[in-house]
N, C-alpha and C positions, 0 to 999 in steps of 0.2 A: 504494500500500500504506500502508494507516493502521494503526497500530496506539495502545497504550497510551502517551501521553505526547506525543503525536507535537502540535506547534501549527499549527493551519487558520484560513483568515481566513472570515468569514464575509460572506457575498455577498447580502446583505437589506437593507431596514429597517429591521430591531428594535431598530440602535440599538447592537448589538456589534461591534467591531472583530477579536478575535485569540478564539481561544478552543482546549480543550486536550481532549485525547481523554481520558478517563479508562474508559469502559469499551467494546468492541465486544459489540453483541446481536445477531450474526451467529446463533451456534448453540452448542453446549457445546465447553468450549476452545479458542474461535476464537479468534487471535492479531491476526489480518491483518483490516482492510474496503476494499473496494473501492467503486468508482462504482455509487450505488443502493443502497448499505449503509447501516443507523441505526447510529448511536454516542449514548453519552453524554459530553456536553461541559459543561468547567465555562470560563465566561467569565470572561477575565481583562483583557482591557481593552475601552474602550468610545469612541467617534468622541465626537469634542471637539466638533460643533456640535449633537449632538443629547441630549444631558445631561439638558437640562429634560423633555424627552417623547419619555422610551425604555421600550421594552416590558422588556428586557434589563438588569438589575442584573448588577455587576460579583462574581463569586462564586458566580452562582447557579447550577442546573445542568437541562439543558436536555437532551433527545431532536434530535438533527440527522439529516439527512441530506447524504453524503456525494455531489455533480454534480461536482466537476473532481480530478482526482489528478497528479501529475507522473509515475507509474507508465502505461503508454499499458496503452490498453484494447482488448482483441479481443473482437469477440465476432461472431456469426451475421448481423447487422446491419447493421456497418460493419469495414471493412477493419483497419484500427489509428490510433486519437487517442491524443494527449497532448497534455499542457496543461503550461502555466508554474506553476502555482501549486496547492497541495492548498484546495480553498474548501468550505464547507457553507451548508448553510440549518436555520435553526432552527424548530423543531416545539414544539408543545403537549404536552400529555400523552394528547391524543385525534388526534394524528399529521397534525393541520391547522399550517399554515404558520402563523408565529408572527408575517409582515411582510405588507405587502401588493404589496411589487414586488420583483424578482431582479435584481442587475447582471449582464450578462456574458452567456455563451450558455451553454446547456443541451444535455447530447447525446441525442438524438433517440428512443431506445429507453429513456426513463424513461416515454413514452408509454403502453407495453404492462405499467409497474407499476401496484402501488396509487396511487403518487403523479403522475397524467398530468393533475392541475389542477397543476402547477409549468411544465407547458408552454405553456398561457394566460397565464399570469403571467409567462414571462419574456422578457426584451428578444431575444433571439436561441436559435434550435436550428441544432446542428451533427449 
């Protein structure tokens, strides 16, 4: 469960380390995003060896999408996951991946979204 305020680490390339929920584009009044949810996030810090050639300014604010949550996920699919850590990945403004590799695993029913190139691209599906 993500909501407003809430800090995710991000799980890319681009260059960002922590970054901070500012708005959920769920639906009108949605509070909460879950795994497969876009937010808006504004980056607040950024990985110390990659400074010189990052896509990702510290401040700036970014379309994510939300792949691991510490809330476990049910769904039709798989039984129930949870994960350690709340992670996103960052998006363009035309809902293309903003890095060109994903650390970590990816769960397996982003497949049958809009976003099922995140599953080519990433190091492991659970």
């Amino acid at each position: 469960m993500i909501q407003v305020g809430t800090y995710l680490n991000v799980v890319d390339n681009s260059g960002a380390k922590k970054a901070c929920c500012i708005k959920v584009l769920s639906g009108f009044r949605c509070r909460y995003a879950y795994t497969g949810d876009t937010i808006l996030v504004s980056i607040k810090s950024l990985r110390a060896k990659r400074r010189t050639s990052i896509r990702a300014k510290k401040g700036k604010i970014f379309k994510a999408l939300i792949i691991r949550t510490k809330k476990e996920i049910k769904s039709i699919f798989i039984d129930k996951i949870q994960f350690l850590e709340n992670a996103i990945l960052l998006l363009n403004k035309q809902n293309k991946l903003l890095a060109t590799r994903i650390f970590g695993v990816v769960p397996k029913f982003l497949r049958y979204t809009k976003f099922s190139r995140i599953i080519a691209v990433a190091a492991g599906v659970i």
